[in-house]
C-alpha positions in Angstrom: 15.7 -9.1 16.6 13.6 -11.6 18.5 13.2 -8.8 21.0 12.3 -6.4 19.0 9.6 -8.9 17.1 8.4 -9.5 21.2 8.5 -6.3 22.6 5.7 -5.7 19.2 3.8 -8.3 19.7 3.0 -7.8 23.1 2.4 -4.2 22.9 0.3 -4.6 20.3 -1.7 -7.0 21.6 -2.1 -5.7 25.1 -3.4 -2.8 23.2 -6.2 -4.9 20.9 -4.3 -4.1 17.6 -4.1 -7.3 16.1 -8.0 -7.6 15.6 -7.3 -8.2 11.8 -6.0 -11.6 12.5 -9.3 -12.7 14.4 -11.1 -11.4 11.2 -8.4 -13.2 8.6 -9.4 -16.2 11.2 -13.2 -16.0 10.7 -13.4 -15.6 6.8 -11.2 -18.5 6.8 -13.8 -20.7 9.1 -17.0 -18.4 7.6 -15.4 -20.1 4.0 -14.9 -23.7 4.7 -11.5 -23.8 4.7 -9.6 -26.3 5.4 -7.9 -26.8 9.2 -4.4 -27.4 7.6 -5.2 -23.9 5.7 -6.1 -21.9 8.6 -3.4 -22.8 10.5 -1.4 -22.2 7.6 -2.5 -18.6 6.9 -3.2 -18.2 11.1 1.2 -17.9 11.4 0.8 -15.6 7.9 -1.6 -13.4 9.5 0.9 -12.9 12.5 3.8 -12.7 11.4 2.1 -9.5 8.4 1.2 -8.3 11.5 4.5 -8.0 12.9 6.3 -6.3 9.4 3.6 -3.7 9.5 3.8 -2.9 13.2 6.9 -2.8 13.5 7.3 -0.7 10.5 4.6 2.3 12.1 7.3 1.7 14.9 10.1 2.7 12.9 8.1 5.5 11.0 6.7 6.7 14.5 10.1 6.1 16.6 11.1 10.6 17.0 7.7 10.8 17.7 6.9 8.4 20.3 10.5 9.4 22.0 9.4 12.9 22.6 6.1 11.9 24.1 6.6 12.1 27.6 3.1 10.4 28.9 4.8 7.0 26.8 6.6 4.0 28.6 9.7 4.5 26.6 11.6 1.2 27.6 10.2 -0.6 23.9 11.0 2.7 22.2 14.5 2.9 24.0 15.5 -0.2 22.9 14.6 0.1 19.0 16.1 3.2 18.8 19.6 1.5 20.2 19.4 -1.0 17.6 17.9 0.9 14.6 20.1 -2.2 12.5 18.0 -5.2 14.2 14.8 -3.4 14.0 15.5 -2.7 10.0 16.9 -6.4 9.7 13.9 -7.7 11.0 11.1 -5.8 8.8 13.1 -7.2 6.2 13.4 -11.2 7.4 9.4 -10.9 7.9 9.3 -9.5 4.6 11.3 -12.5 2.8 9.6 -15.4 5.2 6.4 -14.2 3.6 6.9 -13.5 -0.2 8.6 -17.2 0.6 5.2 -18.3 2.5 3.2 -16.6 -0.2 5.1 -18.1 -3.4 4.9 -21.7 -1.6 1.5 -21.8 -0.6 -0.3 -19.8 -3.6 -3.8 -19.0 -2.5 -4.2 -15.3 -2.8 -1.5 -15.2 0.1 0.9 -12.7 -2.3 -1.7 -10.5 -2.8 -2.8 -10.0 0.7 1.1 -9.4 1.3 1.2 -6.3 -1.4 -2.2 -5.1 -0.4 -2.0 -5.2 3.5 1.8 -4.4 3.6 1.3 -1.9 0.9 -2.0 -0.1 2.5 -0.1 -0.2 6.0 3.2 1.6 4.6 1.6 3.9 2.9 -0.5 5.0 6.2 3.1 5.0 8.6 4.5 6.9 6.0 2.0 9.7 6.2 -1.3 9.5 5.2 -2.0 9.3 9.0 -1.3 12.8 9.2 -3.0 14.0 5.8 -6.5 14.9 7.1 -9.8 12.3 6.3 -7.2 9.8 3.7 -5.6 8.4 7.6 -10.1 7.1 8.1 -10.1 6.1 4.6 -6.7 4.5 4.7 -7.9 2.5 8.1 -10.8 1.6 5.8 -8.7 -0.2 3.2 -6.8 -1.5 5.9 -9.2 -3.2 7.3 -10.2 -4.9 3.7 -6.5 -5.2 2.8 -5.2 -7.4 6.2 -7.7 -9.9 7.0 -7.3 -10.8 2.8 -5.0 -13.5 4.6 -8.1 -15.5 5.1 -10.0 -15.1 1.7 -8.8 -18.4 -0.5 -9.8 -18.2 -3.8 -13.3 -19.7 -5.3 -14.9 -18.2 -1.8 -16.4 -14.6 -2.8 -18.6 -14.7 0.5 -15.5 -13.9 2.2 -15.6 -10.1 0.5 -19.2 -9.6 2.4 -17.3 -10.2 5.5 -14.3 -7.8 4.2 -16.4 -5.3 3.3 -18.1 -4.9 7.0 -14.3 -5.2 8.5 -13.2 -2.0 6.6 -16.3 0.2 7.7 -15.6 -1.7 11.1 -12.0 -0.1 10.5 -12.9 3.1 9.6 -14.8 2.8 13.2 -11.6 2.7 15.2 -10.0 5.2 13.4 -11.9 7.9 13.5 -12.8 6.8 17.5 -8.4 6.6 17.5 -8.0 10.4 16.4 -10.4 11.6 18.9 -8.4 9.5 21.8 -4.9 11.5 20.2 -6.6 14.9 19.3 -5.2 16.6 22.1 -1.3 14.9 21.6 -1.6 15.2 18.1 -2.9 19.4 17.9 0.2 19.8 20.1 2.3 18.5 17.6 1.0 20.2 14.5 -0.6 17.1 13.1 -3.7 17.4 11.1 -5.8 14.4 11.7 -8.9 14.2 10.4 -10.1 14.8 14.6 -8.1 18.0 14.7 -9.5 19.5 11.2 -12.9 18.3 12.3 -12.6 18.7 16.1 -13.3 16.1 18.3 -16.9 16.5 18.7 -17.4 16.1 14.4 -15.1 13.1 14.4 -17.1 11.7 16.8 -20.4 12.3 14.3 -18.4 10.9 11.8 -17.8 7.5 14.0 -21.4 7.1 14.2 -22.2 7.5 10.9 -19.8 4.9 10.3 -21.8 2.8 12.9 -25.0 3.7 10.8 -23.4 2.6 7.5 -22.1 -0.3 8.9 -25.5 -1.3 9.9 -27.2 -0.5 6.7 -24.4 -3.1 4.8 -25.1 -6.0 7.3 -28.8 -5.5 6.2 -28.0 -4.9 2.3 -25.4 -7.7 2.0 -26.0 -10.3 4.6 -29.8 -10.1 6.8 -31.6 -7.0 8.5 -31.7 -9.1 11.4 -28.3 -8.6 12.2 -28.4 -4.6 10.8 -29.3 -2.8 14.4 -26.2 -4.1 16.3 -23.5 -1.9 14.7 -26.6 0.5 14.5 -26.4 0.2 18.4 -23.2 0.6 18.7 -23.9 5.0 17.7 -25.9 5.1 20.8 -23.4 4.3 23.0 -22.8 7.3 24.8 -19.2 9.0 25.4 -19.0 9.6 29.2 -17.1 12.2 30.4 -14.6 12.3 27.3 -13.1 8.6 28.3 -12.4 7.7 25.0 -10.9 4.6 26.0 -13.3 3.1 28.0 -15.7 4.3 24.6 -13.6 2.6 22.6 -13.6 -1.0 24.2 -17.8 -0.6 24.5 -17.8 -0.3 20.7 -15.1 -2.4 19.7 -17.6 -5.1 22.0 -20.6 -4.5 19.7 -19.1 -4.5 17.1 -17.3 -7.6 17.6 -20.7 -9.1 18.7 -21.9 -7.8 14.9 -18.9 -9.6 13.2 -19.1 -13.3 15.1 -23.5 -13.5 14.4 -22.4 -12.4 10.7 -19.3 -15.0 10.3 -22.0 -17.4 11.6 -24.5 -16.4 9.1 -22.2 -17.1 6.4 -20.8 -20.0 7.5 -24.2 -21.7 7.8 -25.1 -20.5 4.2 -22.1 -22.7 3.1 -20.9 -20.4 0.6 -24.3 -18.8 -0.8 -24.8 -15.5 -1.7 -27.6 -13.4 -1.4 
């Protein structure tokens, strides 16, 4: 099992897909919590990570086997012990109802919503055209609700930016697998749309992302996700597009966890 939990982890991480944590992270320091508390829900954060992770890896195991352009050694070795791999979604899944019930804090509720939203998604509404971006957009509310305590609702300001941040990614995702996932017969929102709509779509996200930063937290911060729609897609590397957005974007995020932080608490 400890494999398997590894051979996630890394993946994962290699690949950038743990973001949530960071975000969990800075509503937790953007609300004053305490250090004990952030380290507390820090490990919670992970290990939510891990259960959902590894249960797209279960959901997406056929696929991933048949897709010839993936290193297959991680695959190969869930798929020869199907019983560790199902033991271990369900150990994370008691360590944190335990975590959640000890601790209190909102922690059980980011459990059913993150765990919930992210099986729900594996399960298919990744395939089901325009829910897999709105899905992604809970997603990114539901997850970093690890570092929301309650009695802090400046936290949600900084939720609500990390869904439309979320919705971002996906929609920038289903372009990077458009090709993969037409093959397959999967209708993503990017192969209903085509690739060149989905990217609109991303960049309106960008735009809507902006317009919240001003609404809900300062129109000085407002034209950096705005930014982020100019930056241009070179020669279809959707990758390298990716990471240039995910930069802004993250830029965005840290200036607006710092705004809130330094209102200690105050809305408006």
């Amino acid at each position: 099992m400890l494999k398997i939990l590894l051979d996630v982890a890394v993946f994962r991480l290699r690949r950038f897909e743990m973001a949530n944590i960071a975000g969990a992270l800075a509503i937790a320091v953007a609300c004053h919590l305490g250090w004990a508390e952030i380290g507390y829900r820090a490990v919670f954060a992970l290990l939510l990570n891990l259960l959902v992770y590894l249960n797209n890896d279960w959901y997406d195991l056929d696929d991933d086997l048949a897709a010839a352009a993936k290193d297959q050694t991680k695959n190969a070795y869930l798929a020869e012990h199907l019983g560790a791999g199902l033991a271990a979604q369900l150990g994370l899944l008691a360590v944190l109802v335990v975590m959640a019930l000890a601790w209190g804090g909102g922690l059980m509720i980011a459990l059913v919503a993150g765990a919930g939203v992210c099986w729900a998604y594996s399960a298919g509404l990744k395939r089901v055209p325009f829910l897999d971006v709105l899905a992604m957009i809970a997603w990114g509310v539901a997850m970093p609700l690890v570092g929301l305590a309650p009695g802090h609702p400046e936290g949600w300001l900084l939720l609500g930016q990390l869904g439309l941040f979320s919705g971002v990614f996906e929609s920038i995702q289903v372009m990077r697998d458009h090709d993969a996932d037409e093959a397959a017969g999967v209708r993503t929102t990017a192969v209903v749309l085509g690739r060149a709509r989905a990217h609109l779509l991303a960049r309106a996200l960008m735009i809507a992302a902006g317009l919240y930063a001003g609404l809900c937290l300062s129109w000085w911060i407002a034209p950096i996700p705005m930014l982020a729609a100019l930056i241009p897609l070179r020669d279809d590397d959707v990758e390298a597009y990716w990471n240039h957005v995910r930069v802004t974007l993250g830029l965005a995020m840290i200036i607006e966890t710092a705004l809130v932080y330094l209102r200690g608490g105050a809305l408006g």
